[in-house]
C-alpha positions in Angstrom: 278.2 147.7 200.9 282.0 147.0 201.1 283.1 145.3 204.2 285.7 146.5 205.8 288.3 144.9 208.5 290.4 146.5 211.4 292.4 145.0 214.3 291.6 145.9 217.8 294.5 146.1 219.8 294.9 146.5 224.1 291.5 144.1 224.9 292.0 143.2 228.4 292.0 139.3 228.7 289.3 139.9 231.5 287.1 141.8 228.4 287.5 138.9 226.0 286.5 136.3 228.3 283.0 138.2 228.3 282.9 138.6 224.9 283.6 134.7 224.4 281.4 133.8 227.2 278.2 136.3 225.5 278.9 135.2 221.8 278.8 131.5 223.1 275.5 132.4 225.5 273.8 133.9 222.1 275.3 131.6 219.6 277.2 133.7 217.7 281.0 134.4 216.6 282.7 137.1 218.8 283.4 138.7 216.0 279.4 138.7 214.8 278.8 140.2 218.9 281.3 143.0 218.3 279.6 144.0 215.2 276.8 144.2 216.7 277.8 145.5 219.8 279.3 148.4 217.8 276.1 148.8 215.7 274.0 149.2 218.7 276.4 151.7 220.2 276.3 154.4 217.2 273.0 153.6 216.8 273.2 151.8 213.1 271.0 149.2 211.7 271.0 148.0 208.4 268.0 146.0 209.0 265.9 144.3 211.4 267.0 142.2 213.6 265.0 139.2 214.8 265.6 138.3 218.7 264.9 135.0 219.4 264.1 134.0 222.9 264.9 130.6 224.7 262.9 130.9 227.9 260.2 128.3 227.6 262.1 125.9 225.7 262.3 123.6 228.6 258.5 122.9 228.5 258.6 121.6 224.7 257.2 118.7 224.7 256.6 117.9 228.4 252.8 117.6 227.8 250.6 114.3 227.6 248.2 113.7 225.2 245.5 114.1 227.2 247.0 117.5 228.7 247.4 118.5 225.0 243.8 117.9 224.0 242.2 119.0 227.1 243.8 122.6 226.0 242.7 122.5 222.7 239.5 121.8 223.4 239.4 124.8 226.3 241.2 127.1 223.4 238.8 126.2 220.8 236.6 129.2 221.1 239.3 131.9 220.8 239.3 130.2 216.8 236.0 131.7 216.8 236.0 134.5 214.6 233.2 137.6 215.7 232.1 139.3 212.6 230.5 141.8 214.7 233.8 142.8 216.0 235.3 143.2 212.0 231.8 145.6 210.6 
């Protein structure tokens, strides 16, 4: 597929300071949020898109040793696999 550019002209400063502030919030060029923006809005996708999702990224790494173990060893049977479920 060709890619194509346009200009967009009249974006209230008060618009673009959203747009900069969501592009920066999701990590991506304003011009990569636009796209998609506009995408989303006609309904068009060329493929999949993989969301990824920041929420519990404060907890990396904040257990002990000992906290770590203690949950695989209470997690342990769920690697159990019932073949009488699978017949």
């Amino acid at each position: 597929m060709t890619a194509n550019n346009f200009n967009l002209r009249g974006v209230p400063s008060q618009v673009m300071a959203l747009l900069k502030s969501e592009a920066k919030k999701c990590k991506v060029s304003v011009n990569s949020l636009i796209l998609n923006l506009i995408e989303q809005g006609i309904g068009y996708s060329p493929k999949p898109k993989r969301v990824k999702h920041h929420d519990l990224d404060f907890l990396i790494g904040t257990w002990s040793a000992k906290e770590s173990q203690e949950f695989d060893e209470q997690t342990k049977v769920f690697e159990k696999i019932d073949d009488e479920l699978w017949k």
